[in-house]
Backbone as JSON, one array per atom type, in Angstrom:
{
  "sequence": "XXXXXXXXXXXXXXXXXXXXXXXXXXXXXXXXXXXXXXXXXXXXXXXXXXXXXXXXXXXXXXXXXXXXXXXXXXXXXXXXXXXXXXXXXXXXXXXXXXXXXXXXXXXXXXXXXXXXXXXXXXXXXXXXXXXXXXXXXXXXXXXXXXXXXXXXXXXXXXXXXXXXXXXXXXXXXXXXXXXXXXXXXXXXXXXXXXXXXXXXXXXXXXXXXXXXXXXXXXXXXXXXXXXXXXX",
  "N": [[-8.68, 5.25, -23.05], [-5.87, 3.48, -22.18], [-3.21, 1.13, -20.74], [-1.28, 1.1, -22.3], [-0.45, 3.72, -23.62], [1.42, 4.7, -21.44], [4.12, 5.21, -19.79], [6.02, 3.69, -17.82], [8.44, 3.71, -15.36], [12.21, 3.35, -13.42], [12.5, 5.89, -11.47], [14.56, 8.83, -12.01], [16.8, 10.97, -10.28], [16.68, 13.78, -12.21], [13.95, 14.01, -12.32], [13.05, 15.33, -10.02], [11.72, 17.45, -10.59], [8.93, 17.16, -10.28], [8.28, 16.55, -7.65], [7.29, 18.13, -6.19], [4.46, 18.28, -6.81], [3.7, 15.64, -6.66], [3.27, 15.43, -4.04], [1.44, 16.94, -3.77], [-0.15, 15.65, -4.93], [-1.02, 13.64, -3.56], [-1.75, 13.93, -0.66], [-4.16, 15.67, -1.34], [-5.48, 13.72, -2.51], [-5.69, 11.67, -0.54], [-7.18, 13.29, 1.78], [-9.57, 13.24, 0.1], [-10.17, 10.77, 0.16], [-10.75, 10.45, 3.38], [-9.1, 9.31, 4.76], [-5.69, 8.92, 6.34], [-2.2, 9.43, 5.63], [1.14, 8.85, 5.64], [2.83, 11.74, 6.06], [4.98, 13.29, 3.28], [8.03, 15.04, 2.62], [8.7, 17.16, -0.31], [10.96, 17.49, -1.08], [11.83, 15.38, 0.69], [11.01, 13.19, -1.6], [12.13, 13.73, -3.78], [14.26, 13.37, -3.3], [14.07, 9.84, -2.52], [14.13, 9.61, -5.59], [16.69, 10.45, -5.84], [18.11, 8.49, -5.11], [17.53, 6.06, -6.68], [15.22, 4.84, -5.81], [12.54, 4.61, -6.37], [9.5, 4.27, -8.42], [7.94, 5.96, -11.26], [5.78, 7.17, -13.54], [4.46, 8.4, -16.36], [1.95, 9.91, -18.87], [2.19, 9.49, -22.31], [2.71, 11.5, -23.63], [4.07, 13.32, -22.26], [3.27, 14.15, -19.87], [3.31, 14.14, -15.87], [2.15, 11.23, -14.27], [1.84, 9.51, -12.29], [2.99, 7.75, -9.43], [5.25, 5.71, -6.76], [7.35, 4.79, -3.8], [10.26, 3.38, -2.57], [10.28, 2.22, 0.94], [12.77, 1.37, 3.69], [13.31, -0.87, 6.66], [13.95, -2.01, 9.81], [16.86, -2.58, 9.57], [16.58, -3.23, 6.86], [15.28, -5.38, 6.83], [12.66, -5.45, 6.16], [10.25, -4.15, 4.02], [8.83, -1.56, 2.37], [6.52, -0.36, 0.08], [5.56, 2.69, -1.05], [3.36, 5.41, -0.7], [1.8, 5.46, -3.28], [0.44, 6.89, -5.97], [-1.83, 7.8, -8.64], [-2.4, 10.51, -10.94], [-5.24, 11.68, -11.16], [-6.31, 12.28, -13.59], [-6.22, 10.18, -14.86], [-6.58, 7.63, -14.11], [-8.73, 4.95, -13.85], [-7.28, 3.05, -15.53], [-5.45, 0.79, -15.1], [-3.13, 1.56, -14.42], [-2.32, 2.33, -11.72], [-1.66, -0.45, -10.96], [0.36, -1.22, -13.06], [2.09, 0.65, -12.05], [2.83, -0.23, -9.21], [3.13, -3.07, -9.74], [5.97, -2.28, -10.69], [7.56, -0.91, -9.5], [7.71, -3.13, -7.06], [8.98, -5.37, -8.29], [11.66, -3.88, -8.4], [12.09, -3.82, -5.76], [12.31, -6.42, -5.0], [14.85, -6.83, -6.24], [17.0, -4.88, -5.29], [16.24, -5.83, -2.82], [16.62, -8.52, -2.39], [16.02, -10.35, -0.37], [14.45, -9.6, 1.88], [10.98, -8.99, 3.12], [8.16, -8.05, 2.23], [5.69, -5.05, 2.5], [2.63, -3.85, 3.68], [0.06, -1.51, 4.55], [-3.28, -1.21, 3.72], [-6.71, 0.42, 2.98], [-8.11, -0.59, 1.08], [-9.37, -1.28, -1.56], [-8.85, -1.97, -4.48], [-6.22, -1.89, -3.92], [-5.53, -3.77, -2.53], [-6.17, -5.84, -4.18], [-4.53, -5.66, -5.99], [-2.1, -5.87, -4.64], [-2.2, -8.66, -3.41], [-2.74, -10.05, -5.87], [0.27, -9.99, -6.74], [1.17, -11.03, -4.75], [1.19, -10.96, -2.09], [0.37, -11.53, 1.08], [-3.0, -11.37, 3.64], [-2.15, -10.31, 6.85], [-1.45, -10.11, 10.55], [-0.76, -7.51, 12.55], [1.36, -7.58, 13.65], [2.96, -9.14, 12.74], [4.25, -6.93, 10.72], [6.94, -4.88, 10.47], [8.51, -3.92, 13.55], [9.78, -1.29, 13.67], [10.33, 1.76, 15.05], [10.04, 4.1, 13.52], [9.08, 3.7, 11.63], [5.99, 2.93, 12.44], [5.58, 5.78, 14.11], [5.07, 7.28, 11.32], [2.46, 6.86, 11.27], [1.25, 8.68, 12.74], [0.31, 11.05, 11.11], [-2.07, 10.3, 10.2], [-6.18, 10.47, 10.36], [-6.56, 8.38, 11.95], [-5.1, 7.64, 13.98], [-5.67, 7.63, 16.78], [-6.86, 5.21, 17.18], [-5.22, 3.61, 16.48], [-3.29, 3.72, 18.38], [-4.86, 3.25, 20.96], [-5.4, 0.51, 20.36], [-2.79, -0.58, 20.88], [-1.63, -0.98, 19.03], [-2.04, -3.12, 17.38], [-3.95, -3.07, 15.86], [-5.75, -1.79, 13.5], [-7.67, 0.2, 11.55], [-6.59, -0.2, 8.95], [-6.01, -2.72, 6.45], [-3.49, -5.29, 7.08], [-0.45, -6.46, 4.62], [1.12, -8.64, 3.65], [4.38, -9.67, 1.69], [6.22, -12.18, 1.8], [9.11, -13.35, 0.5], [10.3, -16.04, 1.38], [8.8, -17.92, 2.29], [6.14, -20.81, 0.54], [3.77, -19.52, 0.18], [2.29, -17.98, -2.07], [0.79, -18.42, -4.31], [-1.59, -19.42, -2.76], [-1.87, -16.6, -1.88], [-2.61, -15.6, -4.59], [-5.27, -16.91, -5.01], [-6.64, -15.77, -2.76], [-6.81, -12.96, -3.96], [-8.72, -13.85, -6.41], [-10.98, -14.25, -5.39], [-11.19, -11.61, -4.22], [-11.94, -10.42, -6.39], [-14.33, -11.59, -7.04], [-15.87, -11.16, -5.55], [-16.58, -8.23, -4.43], [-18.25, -6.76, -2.78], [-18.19, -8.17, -0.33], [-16.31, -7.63, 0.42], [-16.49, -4.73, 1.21], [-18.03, -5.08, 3.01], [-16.9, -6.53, 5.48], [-15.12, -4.26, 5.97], [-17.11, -2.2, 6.56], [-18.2, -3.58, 8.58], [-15.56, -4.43, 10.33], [-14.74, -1.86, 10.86], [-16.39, -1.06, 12.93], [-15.99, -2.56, 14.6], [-13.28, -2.28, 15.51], [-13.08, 0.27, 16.63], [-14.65, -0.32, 19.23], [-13.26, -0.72, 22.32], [-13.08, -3.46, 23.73], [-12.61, -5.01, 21.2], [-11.16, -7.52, 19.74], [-8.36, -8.62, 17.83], [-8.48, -11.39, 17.15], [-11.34, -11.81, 16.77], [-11.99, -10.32, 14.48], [-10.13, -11.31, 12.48], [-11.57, -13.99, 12.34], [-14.58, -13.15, 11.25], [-13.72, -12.42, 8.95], [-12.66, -14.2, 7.81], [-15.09, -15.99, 7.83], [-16.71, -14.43, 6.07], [-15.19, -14.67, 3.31], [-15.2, -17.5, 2.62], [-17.55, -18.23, 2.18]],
  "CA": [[-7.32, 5.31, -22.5], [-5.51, 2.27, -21.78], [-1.79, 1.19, -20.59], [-0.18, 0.95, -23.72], [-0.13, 5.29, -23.63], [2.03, 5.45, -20.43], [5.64, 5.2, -19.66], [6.42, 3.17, -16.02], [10.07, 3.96, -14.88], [12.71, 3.82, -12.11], [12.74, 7.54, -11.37], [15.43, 9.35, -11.66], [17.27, 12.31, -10.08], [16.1, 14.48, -12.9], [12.88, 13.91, -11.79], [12.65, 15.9, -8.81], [10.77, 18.59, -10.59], [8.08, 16.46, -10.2], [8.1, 16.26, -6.51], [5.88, 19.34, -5.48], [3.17, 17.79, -7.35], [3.29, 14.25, -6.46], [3.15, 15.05, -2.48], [0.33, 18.05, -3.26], [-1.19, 14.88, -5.31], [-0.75, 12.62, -2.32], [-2.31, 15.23, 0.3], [-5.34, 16.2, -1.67], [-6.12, 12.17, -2.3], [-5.99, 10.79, 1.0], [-8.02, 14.08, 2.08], [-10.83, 13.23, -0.75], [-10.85, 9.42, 0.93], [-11.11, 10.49, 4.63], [-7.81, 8.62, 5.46], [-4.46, 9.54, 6.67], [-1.41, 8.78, 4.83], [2.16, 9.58, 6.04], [2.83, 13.13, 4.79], [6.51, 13.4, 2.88], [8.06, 16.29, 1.8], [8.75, 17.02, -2.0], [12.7, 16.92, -0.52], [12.24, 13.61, 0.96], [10.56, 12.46, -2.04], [13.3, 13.82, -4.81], [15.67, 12.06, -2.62], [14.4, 8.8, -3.25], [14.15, 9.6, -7.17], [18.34, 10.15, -6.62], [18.53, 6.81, -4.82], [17.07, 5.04, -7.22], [14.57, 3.91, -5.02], [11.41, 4.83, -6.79], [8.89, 4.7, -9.72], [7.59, 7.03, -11.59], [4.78, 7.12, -14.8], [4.12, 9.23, -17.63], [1.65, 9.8, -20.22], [3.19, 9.81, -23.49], [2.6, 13.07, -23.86], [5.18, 13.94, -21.04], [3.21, 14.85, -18.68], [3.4, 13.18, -15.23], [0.77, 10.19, -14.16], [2.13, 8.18, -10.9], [4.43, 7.35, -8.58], [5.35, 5.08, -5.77], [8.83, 4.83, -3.47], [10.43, 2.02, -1.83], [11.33, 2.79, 2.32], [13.01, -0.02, 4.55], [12.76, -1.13, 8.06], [14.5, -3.05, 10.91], [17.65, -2.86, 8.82], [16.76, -4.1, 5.49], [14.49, -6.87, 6.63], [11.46, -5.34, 5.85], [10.58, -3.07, 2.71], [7.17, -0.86, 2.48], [5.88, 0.39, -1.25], [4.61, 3.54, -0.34], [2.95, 6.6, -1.26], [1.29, 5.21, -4.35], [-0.55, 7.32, -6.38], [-2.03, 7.92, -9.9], [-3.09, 11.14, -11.22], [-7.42, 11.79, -11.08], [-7.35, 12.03, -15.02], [-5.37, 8.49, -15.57], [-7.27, 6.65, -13.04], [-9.24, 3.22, -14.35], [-6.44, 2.55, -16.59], [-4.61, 0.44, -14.53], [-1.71, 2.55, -14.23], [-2.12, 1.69, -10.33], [-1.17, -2.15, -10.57], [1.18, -1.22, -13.62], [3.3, 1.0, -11.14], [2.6, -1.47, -8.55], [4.51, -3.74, -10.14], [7.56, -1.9, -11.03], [8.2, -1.03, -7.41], [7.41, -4.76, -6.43], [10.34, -5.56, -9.33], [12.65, -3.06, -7.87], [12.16, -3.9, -4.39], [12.7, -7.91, -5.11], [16.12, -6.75, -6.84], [17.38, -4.43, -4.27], [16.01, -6.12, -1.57], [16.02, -9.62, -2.58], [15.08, -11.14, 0.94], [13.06, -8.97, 2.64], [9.54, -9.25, 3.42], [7.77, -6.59, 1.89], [4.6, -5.29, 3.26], [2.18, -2.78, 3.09], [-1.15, -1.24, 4.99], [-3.99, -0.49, 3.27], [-7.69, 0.08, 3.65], [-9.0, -0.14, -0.12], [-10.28, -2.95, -2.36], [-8.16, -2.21, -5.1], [-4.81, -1.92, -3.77], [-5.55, -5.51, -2.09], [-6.65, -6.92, -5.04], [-3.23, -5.58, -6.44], [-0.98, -6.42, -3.77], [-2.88, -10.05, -3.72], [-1.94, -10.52, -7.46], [1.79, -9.86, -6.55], [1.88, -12.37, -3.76], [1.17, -10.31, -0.74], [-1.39, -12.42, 2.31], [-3.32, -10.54, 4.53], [-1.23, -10.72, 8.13], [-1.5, -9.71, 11.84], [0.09, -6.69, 12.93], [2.57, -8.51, 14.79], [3.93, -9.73, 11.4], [4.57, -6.31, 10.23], [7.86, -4.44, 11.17], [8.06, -3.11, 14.91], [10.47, -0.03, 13.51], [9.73, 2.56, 15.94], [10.09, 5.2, 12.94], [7.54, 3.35, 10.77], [4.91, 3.85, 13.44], [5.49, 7.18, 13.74], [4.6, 7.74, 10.34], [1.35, 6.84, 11.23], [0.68, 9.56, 13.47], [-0.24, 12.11, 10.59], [-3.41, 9.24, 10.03], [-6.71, 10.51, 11.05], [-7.18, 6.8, 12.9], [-4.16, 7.08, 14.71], [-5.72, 7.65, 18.03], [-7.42, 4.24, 17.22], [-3.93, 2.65, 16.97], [-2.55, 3.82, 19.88], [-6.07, 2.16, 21.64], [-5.13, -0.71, 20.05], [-1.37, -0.68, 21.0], [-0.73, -1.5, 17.91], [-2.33, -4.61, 17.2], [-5.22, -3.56, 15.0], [-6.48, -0.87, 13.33], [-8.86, 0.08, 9.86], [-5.97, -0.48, 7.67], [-5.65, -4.28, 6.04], [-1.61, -5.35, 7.05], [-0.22, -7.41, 3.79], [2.8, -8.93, 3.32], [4.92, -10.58, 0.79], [7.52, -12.76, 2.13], [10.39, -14.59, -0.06], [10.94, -17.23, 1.76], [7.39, -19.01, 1.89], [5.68, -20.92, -0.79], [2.21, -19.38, 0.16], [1.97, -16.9, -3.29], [-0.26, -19.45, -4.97], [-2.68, -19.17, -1.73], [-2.43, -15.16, -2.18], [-3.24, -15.11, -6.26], [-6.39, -17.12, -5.15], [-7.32, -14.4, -2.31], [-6.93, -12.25, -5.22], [-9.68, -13.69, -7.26], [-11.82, -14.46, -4.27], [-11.73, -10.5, -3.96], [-12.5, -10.36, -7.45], [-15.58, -12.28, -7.61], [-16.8, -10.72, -4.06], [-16.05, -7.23, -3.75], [-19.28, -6.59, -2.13], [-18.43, -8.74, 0.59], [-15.09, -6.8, 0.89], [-17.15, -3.94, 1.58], [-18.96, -5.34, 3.84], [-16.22, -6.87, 5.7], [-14.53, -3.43, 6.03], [-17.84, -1.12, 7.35], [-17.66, -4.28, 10.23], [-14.66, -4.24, 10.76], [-14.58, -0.67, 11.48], [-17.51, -1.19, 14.09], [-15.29, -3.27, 15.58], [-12.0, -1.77, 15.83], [-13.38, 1.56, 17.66], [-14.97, -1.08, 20.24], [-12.41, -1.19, 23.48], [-12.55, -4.74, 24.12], [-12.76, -5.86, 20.43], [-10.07, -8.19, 19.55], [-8.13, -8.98, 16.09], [-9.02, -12.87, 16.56], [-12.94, -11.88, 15.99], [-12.07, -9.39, 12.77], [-9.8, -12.27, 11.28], [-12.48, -14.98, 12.15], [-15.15, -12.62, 10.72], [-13.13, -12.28, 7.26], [-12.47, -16.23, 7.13], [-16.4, -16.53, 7.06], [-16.88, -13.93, 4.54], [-14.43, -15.28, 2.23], [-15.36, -18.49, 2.39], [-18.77, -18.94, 1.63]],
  "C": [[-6.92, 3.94, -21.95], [-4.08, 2.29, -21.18], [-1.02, 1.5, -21.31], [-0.03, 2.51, -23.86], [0.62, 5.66, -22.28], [3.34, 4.62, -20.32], [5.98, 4.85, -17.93], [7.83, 3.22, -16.62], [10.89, 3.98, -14.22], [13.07, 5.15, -12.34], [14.13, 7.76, -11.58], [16.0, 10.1, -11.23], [16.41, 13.56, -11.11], [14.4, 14.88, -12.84], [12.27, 14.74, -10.64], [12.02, 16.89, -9.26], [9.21, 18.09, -10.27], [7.44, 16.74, -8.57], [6.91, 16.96, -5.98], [4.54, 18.77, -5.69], [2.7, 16.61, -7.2], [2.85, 14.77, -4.73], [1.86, 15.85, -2.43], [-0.82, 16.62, -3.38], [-1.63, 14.31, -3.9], [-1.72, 13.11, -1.0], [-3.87, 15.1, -0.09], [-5.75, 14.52, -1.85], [-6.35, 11.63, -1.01], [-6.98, 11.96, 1.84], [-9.36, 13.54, 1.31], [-11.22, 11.95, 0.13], [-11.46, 9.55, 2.09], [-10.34, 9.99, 4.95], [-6.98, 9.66, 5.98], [-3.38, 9.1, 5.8], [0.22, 9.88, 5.42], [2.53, 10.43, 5.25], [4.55, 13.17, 4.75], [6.96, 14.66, 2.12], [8.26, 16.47, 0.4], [10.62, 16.68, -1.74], [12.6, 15.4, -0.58], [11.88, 12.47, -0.85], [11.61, 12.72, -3.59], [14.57, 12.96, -4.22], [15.66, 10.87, -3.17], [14.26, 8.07, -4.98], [15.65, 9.35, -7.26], [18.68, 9.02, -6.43], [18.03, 5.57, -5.76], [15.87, 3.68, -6.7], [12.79, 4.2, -4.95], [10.49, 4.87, -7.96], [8.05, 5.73, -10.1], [6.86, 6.91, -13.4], [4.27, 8.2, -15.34], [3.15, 8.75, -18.35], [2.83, 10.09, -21.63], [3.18, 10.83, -24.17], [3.84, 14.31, -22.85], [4.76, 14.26, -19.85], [2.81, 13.62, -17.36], [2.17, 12.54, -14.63], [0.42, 9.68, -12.38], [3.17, 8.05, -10.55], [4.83, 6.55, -7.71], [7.15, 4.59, -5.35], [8.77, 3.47, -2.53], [11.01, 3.02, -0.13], [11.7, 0.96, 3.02], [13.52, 0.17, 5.98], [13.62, -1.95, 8.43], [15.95, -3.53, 9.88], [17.67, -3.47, 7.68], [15.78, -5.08, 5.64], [12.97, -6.47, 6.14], [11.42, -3.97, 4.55], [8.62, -2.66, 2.69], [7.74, -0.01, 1.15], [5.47, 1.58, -1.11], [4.63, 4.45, -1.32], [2.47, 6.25, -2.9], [0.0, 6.26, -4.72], [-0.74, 7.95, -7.83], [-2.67, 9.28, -9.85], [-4.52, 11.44, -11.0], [-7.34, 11.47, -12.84], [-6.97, 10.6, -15.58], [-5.7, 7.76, -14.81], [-7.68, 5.89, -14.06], [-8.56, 2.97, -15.7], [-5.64, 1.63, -16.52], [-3.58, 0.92, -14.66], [-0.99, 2.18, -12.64], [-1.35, 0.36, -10.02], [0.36, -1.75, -11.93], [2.91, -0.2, -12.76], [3.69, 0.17, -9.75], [3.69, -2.75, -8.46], [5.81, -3.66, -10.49], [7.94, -1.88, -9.81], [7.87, -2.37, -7.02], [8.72, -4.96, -7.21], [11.16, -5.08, -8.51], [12.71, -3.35, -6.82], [12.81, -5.21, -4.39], [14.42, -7.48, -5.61], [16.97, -5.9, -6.08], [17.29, -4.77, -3.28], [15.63, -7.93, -1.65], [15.63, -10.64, -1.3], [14.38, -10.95, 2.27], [12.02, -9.24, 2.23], [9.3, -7.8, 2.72], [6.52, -6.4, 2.22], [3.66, -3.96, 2.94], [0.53, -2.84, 4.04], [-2.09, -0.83, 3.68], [-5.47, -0.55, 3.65], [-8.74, 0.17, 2.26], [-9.01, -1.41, -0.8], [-8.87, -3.02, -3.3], [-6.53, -2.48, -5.22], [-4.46, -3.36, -3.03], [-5.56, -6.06, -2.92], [-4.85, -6.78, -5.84], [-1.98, -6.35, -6.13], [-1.03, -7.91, -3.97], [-2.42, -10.9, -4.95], [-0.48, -10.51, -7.35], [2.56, -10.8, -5.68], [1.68, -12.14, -2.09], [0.01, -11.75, -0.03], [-1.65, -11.66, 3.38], [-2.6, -11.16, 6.01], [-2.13, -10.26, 8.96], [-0.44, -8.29, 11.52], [1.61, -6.78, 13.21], [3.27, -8.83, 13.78], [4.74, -8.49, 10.97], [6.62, -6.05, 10.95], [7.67, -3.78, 12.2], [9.33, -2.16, 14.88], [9.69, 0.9, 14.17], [9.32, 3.78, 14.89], [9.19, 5.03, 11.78], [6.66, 3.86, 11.06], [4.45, 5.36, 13.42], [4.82, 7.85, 12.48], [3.25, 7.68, 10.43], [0.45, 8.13, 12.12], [-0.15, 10.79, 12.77], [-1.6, 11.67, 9.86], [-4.45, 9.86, 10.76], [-7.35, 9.07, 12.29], [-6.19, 6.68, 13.83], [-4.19, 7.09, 16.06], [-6.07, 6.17, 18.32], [-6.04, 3.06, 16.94], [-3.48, 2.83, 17.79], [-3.59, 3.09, 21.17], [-5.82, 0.94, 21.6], [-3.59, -1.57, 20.53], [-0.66, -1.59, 19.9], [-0.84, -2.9, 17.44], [-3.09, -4.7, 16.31], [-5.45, -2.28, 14.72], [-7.05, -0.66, 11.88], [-8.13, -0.08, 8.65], [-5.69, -2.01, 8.05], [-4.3, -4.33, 5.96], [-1.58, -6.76, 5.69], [0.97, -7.38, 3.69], [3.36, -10.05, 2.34], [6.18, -11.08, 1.62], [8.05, -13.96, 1.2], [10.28, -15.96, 0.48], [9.97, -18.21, 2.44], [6.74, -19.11, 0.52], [4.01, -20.96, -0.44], [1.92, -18.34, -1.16], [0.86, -17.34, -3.94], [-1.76, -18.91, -4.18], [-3.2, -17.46, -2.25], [-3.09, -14.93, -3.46], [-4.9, -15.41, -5.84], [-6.92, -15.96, -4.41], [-7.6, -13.4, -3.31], [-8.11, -12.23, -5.91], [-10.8, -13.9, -6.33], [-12.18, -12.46, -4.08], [-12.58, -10.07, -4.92], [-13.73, -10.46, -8.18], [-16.66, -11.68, -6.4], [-16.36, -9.04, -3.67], [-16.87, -6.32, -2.62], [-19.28, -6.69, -0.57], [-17.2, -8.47, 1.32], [-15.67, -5.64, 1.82], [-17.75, -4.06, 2.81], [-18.06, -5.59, 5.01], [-15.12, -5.24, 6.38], [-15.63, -2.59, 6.69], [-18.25, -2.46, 8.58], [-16.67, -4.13, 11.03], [-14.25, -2.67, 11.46], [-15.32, -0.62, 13.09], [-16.54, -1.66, 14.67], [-14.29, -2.88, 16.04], [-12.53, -0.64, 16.56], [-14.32, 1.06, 18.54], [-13.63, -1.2, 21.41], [-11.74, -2.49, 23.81], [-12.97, -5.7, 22.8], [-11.28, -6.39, 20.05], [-9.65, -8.63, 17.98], [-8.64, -10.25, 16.0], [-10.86, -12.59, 16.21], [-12.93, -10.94, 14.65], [-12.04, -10.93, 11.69], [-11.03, -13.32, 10.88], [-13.65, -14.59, 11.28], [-14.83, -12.82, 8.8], [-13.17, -13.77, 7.16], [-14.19, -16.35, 6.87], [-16.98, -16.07, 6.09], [-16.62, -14.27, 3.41], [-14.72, -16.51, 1.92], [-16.64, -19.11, 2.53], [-18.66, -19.55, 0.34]]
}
């Protein structure tokens, strides 16, 4: 199975039959990981099929693959990819980075000078984002939308952000911003993950140690990752 058998798309209205099944998908995945992931209804999520503010992937057989929606923040200035997710049987096909990129497209063209940004706490969706232009941030970079946040509350870690007040917690903050010429810098992070994913790994069951520590601080994570990366 490869790409060349699937159909990436901006959703459309018509689409909403879909919905039930993308949010059950959505649910039962972030359950299999042990994460949290803001839970959306099949409503909210046909909505942004009518707005035009989402993709959506097929096999060529019709039946549905993937999905991912655009939401935005602090009036427009900020834009979050969200709810990405591929099927179980169309997994290692890249289907992930191929929807990835449509919503990255769509977001740049609707939103051409927002920052766009995105949590995550997985190898591959870094290595994705990374290829697109994203650089791992601070918190502090992200958007401080009060109604973002919130979303995080249906996260099993979210007691460990509210510890943190919001400065740090087991998800990696990435952001693409327009209006720097660091993209170059991010492609290399990219292959730096590429060639080390080991040391991603590694980097991530520390980092955890650390974040459910009281008086651990983001300047010893980041410093941590700079020496990983740069052996």
């Amino acid at each position: 199975m490869d790409i060349n058998e699937f159909i990436v798309q901006v959703a459309i209205a018509e689409h909403h039959v879909f919905a039930e099944q993308i949010v059950t998908e959505m649910a039962e995945s972030a359950k299999a990981r042990g994460t949290g992931i803001a839970k959306r209804s099949p409503e909210y999520v046909a909505n942004k099929m009518k707005e035009g503010k989402a993709v959506i992937a097929f096999h060529k057989d019709g039946t549905w693959a993937g999905f991912c929606y655009i939401e935005t923040w602090s009036h427009g200035q900020f834009v979050a990819n969200s709810g990405l997710i591929v099927s179980p049987e169309y997994r290692k096909a890249g289907l992930a980075h191929a929807i990835k990129e449509k919503v990255f497209e769509l977001s740049r063209a609707l939103y051409p000078k927002a920052k766009i940004f995105g949590l995550t706490t997985g190898l591959a969706v870094m290595k994705i984002n990374s290829d697109l232009g994203y650089e791992p941030v601070t918190y502090s970079e992200l958007t401080q939308d009060e109604e973002f946040w919130k979303g995080c509350q249906s996260c099993i870690n979210f007691e460990i952000l509210k510890m943190k007040e919001r400065k740090n917690c087991m998800c990696t903050a990435m952001l693409y911003d327009p209006a720097t010429q660091k993209h170059d810098a991010a492609k290399k992070f990219a292959e730096e993950l590429q060639k080390k994913p080991k040391l991603y790994e590694r980097f991530m069951r520390i980092k955890q140690r650390l974040v459910v520590k009281p008086k651990s601080g983001l300047k010893s994570i980041l410093v941590l990752f700079t020496l990983l990366f740069n052996k």
